[in-house]
Chimera marker file (.cmm) of the C-alpha trace (Angstrom):
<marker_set name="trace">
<marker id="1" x="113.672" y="76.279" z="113.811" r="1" g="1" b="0" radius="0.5"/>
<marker id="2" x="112.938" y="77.537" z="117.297" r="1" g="1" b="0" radius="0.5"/>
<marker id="3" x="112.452" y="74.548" z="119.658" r="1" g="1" b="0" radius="0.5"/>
<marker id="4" x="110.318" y="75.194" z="123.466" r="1" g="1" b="0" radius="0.5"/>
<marker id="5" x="109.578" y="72.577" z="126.383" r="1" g="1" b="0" radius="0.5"/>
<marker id="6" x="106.697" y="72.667" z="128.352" r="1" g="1" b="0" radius="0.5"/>
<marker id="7" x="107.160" y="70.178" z="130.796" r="1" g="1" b="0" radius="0.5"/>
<marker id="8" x="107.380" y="66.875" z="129.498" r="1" g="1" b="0" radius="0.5"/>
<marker id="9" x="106.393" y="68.146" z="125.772" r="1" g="1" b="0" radius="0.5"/>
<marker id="10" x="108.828" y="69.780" z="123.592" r="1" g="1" b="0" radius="0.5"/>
<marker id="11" x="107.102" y="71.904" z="120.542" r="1" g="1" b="0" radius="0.5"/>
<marker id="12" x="109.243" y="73.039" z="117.817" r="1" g="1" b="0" radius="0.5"/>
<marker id="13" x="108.156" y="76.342" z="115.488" r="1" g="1" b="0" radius="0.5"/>
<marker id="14" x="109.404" y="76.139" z="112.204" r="1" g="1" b="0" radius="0.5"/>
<marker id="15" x="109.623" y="79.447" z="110.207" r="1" g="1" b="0" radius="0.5"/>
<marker id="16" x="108.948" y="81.273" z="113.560" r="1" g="1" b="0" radius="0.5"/>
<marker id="17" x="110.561" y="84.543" z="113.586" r="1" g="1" b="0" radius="0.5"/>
<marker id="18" x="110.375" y="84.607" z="117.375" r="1" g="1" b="0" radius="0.5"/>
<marker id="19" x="108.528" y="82.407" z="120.273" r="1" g="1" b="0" radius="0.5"/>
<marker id="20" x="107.808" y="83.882" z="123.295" r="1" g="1" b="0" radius="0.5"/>
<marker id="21" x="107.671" y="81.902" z="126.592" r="1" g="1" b="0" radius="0.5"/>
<marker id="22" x="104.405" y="84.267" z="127.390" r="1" g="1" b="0" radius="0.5"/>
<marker id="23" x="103.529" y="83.017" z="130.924" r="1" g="1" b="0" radius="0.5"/>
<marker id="24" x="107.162" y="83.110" z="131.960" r="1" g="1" b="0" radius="0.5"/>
<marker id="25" x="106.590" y="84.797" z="135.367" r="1" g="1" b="0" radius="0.5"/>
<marker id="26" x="110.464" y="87.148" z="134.483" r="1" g="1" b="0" radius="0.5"/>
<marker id="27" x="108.824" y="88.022" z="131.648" r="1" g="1" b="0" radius="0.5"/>
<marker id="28" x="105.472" y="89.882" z="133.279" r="1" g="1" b="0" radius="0.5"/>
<marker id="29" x="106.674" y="90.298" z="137.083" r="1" g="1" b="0" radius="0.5"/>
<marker id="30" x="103.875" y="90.635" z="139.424" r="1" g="1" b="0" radius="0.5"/>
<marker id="31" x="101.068" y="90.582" z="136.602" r="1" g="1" b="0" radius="0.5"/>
<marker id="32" x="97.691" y="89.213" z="137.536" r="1" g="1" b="0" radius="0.5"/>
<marker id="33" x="97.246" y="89.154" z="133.806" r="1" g="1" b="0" radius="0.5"/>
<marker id="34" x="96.005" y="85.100" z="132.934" r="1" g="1" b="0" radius="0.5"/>
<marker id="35" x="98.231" y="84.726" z="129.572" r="1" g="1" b="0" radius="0.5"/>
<marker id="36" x="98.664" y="81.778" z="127.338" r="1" g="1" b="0" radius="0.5"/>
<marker id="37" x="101.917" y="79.266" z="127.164" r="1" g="1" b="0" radius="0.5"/>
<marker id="38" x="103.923" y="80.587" z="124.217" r="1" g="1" b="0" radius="0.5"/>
<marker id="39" x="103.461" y="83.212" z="121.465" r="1" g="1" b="0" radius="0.5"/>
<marker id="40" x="104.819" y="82.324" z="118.320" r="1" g="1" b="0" radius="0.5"/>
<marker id="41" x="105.361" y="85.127" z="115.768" r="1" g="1" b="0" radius="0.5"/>
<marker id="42" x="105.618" y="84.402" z="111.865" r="1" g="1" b="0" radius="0.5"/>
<marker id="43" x="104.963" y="87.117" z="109.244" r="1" g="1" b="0" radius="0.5"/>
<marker id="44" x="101.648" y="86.823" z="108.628" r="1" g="1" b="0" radius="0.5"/>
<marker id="45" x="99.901" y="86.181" z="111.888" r="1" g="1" b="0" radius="0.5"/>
<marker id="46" x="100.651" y="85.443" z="115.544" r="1" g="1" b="0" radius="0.5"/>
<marker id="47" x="100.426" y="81.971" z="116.900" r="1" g="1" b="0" radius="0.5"/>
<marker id="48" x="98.896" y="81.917" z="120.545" r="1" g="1" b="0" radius="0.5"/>
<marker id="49" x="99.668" y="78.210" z="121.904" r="1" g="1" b="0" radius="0.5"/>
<marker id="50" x="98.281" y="77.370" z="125.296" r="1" g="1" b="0" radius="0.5"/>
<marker id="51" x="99.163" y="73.347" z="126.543" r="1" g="1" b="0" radius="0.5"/>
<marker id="52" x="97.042" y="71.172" z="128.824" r="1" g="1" b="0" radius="0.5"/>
<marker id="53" x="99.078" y="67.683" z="129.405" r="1" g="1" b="0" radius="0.5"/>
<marker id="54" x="97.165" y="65.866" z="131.675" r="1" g="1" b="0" radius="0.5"/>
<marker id="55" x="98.922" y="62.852" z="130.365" r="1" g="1" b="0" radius="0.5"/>
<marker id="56" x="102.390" y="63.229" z="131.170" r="1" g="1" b="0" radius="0.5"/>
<marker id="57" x="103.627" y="60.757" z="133.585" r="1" g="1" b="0" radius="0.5"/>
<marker id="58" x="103.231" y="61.413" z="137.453" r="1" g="1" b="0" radius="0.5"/>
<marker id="59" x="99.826" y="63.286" z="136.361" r="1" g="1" b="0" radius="0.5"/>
<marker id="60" x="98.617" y="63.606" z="140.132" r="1" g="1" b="0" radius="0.5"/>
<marker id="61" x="94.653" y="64.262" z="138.969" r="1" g="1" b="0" radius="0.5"/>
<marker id="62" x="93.583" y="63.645" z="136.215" r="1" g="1" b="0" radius="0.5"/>
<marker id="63" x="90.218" y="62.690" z="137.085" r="1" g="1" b="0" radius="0.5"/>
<marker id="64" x="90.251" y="66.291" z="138.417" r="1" g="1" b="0" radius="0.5"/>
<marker id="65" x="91.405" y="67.675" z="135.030" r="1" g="1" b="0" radius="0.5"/>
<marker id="66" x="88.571" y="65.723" z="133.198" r="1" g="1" b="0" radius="0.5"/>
<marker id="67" x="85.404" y="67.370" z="135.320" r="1" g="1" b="0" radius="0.5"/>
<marker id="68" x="86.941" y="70.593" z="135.003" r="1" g="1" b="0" radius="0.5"/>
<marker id="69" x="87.302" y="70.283" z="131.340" r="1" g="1" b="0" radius="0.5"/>
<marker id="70" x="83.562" y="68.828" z="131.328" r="1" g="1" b="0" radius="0.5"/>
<marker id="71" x="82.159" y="71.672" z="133.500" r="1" g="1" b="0" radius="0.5"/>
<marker id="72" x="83.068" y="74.006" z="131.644" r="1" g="1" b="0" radius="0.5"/>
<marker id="73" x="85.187" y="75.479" z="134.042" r="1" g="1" b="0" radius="0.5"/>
<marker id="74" x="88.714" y="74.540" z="131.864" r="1" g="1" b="0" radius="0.5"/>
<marker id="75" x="86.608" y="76.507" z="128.519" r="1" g="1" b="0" radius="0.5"/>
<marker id="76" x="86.237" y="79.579" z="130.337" r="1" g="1" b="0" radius="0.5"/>
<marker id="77" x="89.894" y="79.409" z="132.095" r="1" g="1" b="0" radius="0.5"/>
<marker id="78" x="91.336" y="79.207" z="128.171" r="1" g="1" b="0" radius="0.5"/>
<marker id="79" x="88.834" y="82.038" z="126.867" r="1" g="1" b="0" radius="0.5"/>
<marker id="80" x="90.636" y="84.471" z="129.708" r="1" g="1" b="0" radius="0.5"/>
<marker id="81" x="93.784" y="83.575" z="128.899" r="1" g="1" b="0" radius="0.5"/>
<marker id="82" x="93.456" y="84.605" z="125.221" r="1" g="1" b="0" radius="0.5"/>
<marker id="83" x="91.553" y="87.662" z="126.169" r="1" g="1" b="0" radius="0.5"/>
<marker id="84" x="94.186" y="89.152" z="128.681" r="1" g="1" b="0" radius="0.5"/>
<marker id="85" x="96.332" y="87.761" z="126.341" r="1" g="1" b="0" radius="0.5"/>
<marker id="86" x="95.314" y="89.591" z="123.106" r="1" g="1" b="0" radius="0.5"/>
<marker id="87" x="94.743" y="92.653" z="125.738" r="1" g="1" b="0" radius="0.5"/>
<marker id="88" x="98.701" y="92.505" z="126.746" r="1" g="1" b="0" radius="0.5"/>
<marker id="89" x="99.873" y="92.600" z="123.424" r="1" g="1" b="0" radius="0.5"/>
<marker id="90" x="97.237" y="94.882" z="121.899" r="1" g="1" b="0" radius="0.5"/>
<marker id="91" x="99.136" y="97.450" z="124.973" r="1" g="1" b="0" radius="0.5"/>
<marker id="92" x="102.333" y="96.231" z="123.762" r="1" g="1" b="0" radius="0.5"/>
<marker id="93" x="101.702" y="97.526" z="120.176" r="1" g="1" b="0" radius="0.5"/>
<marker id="94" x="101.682" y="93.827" z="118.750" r="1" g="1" b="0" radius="0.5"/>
<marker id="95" x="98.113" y="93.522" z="117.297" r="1" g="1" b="0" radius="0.5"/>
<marker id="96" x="99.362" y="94.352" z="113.595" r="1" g="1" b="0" radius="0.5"/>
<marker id="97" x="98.955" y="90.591" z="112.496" r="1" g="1" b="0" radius="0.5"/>
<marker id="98" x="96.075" y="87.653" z="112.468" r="1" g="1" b="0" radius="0.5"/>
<marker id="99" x="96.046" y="85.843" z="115.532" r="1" g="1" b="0" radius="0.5"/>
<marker id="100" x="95.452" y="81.732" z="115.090" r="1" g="1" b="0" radius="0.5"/>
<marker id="101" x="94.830" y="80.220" z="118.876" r="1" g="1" b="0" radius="0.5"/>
<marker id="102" x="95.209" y="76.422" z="119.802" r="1" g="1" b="0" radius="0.5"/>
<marker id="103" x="94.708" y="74.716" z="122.478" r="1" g="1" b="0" radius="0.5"/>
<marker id="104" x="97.540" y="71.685" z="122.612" r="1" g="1" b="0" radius="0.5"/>
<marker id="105" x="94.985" y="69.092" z="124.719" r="1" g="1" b="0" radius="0.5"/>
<marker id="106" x="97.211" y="65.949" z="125.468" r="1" g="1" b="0" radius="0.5"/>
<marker id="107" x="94.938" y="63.132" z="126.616" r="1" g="1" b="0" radius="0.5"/>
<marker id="108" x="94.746" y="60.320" z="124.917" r="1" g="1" b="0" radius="0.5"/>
<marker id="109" x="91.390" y="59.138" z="126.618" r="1" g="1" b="0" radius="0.5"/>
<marker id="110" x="89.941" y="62.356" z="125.373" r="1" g="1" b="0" radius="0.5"/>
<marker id="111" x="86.716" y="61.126" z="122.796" r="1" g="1" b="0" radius="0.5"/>
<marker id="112" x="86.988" y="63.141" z="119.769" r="1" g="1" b="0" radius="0.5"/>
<marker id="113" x="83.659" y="64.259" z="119.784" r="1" g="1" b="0" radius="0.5"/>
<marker id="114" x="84.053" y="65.995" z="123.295" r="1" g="1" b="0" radius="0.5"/>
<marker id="115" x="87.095" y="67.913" z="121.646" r="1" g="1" b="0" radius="0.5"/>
<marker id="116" x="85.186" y="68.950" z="118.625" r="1" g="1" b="0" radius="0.5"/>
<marker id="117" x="82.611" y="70.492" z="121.408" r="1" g="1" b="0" radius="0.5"/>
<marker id="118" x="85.208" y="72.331" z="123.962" r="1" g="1" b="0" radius="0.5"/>
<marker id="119" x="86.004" y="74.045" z="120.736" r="1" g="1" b="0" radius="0.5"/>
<marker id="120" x="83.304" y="75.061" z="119.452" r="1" g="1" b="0" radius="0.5"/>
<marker id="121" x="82.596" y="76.021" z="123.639" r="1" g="1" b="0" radius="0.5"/>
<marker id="122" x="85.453" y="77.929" z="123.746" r="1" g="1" b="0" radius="0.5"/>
<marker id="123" x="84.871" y="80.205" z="120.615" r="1" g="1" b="0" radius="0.5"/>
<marker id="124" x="81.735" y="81.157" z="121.334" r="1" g="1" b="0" radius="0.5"/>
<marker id="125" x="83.255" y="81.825" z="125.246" r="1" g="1" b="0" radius="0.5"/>
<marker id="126" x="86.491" y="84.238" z="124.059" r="1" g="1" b="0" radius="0.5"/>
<marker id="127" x="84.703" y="85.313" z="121.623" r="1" g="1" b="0" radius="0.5"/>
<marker id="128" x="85.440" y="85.125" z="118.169" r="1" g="1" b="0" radius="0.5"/>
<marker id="129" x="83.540" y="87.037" z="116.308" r="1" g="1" b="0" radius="0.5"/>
<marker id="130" x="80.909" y="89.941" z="117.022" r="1" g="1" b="0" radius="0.5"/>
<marker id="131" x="78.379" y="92.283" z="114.745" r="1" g="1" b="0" radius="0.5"/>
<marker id="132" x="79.781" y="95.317" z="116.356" r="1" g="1" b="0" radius="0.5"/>
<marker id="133" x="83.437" y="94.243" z="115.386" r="1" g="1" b="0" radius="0.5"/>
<marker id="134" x="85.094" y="95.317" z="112.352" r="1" g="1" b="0" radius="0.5"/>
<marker id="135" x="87.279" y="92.112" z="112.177" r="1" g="1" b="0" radius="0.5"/>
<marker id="136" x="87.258" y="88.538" z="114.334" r="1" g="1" b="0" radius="0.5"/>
<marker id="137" x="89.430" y="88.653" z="117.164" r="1" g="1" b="0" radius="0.5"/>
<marker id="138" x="91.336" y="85.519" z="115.518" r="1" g="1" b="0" radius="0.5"/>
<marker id="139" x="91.618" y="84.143" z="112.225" r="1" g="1" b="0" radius="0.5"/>
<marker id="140" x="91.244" y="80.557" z="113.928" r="1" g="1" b="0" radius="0.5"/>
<marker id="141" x="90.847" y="79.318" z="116.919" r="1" g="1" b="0" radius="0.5"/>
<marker id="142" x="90.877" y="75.068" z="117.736" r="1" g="1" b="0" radius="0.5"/>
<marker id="143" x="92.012" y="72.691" z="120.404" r="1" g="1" b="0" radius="0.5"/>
<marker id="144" x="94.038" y="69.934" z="119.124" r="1" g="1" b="0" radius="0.5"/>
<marker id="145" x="95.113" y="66.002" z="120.592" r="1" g="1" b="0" radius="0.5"/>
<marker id="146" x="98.575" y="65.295" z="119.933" r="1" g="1" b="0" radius="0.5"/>
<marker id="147" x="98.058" y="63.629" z="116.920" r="1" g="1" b="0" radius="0.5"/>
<marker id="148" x="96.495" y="66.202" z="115.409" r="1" g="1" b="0" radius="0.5"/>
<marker id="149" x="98.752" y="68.633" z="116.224" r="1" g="1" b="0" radius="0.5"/>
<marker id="150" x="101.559" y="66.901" z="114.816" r="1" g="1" b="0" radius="0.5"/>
<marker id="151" x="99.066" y="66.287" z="111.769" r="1" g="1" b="0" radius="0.5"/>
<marker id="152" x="98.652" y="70.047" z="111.646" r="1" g="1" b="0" radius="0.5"/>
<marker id="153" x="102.248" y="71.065" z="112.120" r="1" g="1" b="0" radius="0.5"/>
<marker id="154" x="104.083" y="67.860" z="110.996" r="1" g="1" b="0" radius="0.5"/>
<marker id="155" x="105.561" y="64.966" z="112.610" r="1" g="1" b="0" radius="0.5"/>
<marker id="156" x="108.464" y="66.606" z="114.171" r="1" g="1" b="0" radius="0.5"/>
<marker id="157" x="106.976" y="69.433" z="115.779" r="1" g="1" b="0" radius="0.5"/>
<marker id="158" x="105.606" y="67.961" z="118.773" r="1" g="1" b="0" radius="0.5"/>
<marker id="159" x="107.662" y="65.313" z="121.045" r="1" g="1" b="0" radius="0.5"/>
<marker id="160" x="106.618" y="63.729" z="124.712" r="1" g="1" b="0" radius="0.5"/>
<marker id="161" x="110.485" y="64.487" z="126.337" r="1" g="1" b="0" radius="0.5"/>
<marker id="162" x="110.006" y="60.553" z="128.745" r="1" g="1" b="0" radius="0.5"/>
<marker id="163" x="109.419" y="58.683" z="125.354" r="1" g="1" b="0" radius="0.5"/>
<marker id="164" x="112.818" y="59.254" z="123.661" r="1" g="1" b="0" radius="0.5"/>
<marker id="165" x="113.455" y="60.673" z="120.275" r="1" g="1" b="0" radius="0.5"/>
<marker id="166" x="110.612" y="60.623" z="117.767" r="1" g="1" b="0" radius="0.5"/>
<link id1="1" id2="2" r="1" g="1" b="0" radius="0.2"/>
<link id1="2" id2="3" r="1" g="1" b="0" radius="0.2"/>
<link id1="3" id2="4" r="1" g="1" b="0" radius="0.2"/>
<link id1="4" id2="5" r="1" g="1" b="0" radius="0.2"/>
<link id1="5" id2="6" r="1" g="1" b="0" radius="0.2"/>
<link id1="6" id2="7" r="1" g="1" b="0" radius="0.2"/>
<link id1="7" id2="8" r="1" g="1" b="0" radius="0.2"/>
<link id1="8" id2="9" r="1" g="1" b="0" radius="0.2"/>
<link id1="9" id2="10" r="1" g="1" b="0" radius="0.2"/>
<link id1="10" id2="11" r="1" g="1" b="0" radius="0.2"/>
<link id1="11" id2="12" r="1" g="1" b="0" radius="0.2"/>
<link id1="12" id2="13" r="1" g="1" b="0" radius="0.2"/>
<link id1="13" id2="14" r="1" g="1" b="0" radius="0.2"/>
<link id1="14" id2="15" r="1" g="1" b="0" radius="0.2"/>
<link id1="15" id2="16" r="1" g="1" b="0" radius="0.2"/>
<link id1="16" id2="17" r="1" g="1" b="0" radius="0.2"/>
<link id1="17" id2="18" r="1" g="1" b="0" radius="0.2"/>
<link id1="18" id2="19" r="1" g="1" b="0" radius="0.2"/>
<link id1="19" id2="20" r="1" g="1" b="0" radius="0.2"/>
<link id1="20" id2="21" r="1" g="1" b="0" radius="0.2"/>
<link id1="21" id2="22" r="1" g="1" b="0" radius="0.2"/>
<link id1="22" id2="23" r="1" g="1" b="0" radius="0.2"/>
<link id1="23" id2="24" r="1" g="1" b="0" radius="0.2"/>
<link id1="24" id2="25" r="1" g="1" b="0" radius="0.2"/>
<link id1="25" id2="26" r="1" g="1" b="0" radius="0.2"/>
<link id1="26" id2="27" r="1" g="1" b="0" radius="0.2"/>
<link id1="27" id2="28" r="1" g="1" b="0" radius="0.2"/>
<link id1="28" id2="29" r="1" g="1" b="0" radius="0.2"/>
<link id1="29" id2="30" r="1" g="1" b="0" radius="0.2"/>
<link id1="30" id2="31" r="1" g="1" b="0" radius="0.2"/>
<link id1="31" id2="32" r="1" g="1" b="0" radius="0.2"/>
<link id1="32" id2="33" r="1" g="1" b="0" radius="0.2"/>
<link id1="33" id2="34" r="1" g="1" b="0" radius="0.2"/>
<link id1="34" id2="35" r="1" g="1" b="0" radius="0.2"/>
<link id1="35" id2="36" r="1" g="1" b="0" radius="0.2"/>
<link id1="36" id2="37" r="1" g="1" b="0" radius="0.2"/>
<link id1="37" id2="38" r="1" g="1" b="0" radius="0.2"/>
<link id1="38" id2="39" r="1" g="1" b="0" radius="0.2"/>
<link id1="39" id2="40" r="1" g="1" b="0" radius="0.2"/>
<link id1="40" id2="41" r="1" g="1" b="0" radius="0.2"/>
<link id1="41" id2="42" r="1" g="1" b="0" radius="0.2"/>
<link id1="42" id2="43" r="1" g="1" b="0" radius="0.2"/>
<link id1="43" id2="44" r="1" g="1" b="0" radius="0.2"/>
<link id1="44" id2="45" r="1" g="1" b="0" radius="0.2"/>
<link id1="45" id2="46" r="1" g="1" b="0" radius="0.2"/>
<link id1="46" id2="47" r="1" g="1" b="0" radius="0.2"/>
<link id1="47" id2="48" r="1" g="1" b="0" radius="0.2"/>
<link id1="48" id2="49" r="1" g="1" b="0" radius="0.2"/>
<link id1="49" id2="50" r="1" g="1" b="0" radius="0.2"/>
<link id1="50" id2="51" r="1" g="1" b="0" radius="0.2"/>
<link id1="51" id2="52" r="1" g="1" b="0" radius="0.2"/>
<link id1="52" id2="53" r="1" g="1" b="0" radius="0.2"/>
<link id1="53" id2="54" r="1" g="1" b="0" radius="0.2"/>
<link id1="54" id2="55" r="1" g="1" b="0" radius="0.2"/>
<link id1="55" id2="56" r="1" g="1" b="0" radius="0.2"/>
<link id1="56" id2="57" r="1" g="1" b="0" radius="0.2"/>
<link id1="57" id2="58" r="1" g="1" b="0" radius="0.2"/>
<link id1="58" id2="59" r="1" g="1" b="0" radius="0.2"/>
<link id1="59" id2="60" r="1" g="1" b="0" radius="0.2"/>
<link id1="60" id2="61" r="1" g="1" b="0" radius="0.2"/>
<link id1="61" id2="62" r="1" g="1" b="0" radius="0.2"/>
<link id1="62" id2="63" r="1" g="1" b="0" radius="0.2"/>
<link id1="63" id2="64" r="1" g="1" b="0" radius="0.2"/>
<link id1="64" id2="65" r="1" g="1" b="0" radius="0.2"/>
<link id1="65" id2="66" r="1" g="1" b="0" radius="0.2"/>
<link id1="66" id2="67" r="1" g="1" b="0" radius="0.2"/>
<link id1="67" id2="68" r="1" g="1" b="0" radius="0.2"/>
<link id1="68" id2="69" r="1" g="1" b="0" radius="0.2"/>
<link id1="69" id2="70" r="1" g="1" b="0" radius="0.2"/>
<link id1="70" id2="71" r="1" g="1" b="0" radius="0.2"/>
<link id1="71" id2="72" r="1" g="1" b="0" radius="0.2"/>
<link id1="72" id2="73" r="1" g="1" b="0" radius="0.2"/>
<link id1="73" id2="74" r="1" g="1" b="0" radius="0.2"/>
<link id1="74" id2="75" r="1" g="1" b="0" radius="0.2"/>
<link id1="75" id2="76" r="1" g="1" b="0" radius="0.2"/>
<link id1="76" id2="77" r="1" g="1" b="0" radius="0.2"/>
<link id1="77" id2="78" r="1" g="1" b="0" radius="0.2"/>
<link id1="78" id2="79" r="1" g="1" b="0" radius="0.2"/>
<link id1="79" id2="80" r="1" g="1" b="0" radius="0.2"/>
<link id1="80" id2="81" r="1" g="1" b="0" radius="0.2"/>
<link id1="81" id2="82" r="1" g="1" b="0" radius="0.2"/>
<link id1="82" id2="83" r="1" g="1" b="0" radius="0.2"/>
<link id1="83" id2="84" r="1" g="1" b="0" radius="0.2"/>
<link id1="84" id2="85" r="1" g="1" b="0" radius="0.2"/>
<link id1="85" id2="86" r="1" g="1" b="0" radius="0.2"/>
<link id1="86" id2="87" r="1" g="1" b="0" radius="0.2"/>
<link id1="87" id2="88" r="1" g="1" b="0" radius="0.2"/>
<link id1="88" id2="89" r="1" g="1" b="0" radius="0.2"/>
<link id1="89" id2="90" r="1" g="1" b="0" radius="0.2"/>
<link id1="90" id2="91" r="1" g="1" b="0" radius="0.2"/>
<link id1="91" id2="92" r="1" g="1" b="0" radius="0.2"/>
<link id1="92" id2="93" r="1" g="1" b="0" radius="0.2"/>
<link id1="93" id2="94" r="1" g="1" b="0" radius="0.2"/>
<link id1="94" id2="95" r="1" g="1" b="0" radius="0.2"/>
<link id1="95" id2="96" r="1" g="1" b="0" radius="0.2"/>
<link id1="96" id2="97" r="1" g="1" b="0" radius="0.2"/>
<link id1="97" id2="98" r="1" g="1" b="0" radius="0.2"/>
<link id1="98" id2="99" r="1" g="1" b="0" radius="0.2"/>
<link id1="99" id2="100" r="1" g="1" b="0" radius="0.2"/>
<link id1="100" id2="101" r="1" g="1" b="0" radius="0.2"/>
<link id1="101" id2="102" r="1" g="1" b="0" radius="0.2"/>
<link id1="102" id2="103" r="1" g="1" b="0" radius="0.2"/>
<link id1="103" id2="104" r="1" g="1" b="0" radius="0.2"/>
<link id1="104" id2="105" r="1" g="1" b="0" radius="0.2"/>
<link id1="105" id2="106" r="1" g="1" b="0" radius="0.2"/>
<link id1="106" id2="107" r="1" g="1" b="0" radius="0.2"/>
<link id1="107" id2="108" r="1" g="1" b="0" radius="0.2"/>
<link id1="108" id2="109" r="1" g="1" b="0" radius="0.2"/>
<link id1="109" id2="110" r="1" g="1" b="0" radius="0.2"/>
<link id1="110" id2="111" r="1" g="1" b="0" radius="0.2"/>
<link id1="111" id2="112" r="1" g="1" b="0" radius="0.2"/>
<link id1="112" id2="113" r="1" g="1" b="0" radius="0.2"/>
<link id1="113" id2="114" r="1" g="1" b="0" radius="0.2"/>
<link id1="114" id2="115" r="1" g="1" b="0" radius="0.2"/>
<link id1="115" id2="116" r="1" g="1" b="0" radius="0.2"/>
<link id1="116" id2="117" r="1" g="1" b="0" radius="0.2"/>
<link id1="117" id2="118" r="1" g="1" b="0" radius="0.2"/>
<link id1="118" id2="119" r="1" g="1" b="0" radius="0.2"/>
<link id1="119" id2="120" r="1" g="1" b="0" radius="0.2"/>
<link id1="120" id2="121" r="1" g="1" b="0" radius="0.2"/>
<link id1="121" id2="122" r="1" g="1" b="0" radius="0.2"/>
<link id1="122" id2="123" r="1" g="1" b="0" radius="0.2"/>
<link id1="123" id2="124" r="1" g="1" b="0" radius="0.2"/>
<link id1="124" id2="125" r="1" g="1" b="0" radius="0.2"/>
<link id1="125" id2="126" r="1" g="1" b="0" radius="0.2"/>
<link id1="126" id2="127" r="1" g="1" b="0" radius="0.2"/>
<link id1="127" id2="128" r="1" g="1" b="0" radius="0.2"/>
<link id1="128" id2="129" r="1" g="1" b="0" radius="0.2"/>
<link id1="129" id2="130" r="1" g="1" b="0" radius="0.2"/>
<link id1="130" id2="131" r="1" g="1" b="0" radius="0.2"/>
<link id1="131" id2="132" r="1" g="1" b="0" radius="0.2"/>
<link id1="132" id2="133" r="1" g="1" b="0" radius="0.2"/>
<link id1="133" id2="134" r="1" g="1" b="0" radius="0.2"/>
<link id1="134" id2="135" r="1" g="1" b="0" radius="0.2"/>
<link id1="135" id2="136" r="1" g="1" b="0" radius="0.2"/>
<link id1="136" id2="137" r="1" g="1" b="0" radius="0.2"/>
<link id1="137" id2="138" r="1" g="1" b="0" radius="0.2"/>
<link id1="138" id2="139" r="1" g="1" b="0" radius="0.2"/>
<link id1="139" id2="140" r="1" g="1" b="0" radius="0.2"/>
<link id1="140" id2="141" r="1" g="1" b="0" radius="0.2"/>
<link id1="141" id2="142" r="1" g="1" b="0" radius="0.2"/>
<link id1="142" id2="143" r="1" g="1" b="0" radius="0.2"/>
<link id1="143" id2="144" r="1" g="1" b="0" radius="0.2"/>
<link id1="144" id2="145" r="1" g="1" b="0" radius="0.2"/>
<link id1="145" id2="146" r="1" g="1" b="0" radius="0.2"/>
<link id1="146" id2="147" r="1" g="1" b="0" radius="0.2"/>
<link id1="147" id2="148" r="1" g="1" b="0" radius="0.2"/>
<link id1="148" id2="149" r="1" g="1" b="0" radius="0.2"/>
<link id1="149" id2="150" r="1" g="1" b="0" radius="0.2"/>
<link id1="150" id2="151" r="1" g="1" b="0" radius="0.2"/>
<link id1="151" id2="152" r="1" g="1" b="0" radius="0.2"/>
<link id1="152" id2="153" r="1" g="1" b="0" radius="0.2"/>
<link id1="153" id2="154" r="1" g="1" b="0" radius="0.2"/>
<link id1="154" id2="155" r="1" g="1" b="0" radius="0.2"/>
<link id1="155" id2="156" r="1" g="1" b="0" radius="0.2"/>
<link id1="156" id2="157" r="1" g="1" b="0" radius="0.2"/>
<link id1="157" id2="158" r="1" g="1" b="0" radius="0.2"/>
<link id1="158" id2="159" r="1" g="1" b="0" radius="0.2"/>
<link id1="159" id2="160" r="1" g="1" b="0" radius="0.2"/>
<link id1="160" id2="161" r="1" g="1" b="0" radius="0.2"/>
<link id1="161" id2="162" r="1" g="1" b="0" radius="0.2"/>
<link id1="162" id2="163" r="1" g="1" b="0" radius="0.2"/>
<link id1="163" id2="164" r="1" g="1" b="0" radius="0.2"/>
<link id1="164" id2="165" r="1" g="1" b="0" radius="0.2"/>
<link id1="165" id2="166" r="1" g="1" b="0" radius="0.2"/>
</marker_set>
């Protein structure tokens, strides 16, 4: 099982064949390219994970981090990053599998109904699906709380680092 940090979260990939630390600035230089967290690669598909943590401790604004989420401005930042992203590895020669995107959103004040509609924001922003396409650019694509990640992926593959073992 391949285990990443992010800060103060710590996401672990079971049955990954790889994951990529995809924003690692070694990894593209001097890119201008706007590229999500950490590419996980499994068999079947891809697994394009981008993290927003406005809750980990010491957060210096997260008042900030709530109107851009509300404006709209955080749905369009997350729609280029999965664009340049899917445009970096479609150059790289790694488009030969499904692609499933989340969004890892930790804030626990977050309403659940607000969620539901970034989501549905953001795939019509990226986006998903067109007439002129002969496939969907993803098989999925959500943004997920931390429970529901770890409801999605089990309990063990998503940790807050400050709070200790899980």
């Amino acid at each position: 099982m391949t285990t990443v940090q992010e800060f103060d979260l710590e996401l672990s990939f079971p049955g990954a064949q790889e994951v990529i630390h995809f924003d690692d600035s070694n990894y593209h230089a001097s890119s201008t390219v706007q590229r999500v967290d950490f590419i996980a690669e499994y068999e079947a598909h891809y697994l394009y994970v981008e993290i927003k943590d406005p809750d980990i401790p010491g957060a210096a604004n997260s008042a900030a981090f709530l109107e851009k989420l509300r404006s709209g401005k955080l749905v369009q930042s997350l729609a280029g990053k999965f664009r340049d992203t899917q445009f970096f590895r479609a150059a790289q020669g790694k488009n030969d599998r499904k692609v499933q995107y989340i969004v890892l959103l930790s804030m626990r004040s977050m309403e659940p109904a607000l969620l539901l509609t970034k989501q549905e924001e953001l795939q019509r922003a990226i986006p998903i699906r067109h007439a002129d396409w002969a496939d969907d650019c993803a098989a999925s694509c959500m943004i997920l709380n931390f429970e529901q990640w770890k409801k999605q992926f089990g309990e063990q593959s998503l940790r807050r680092i400050s709070e200790g073992a899980t």
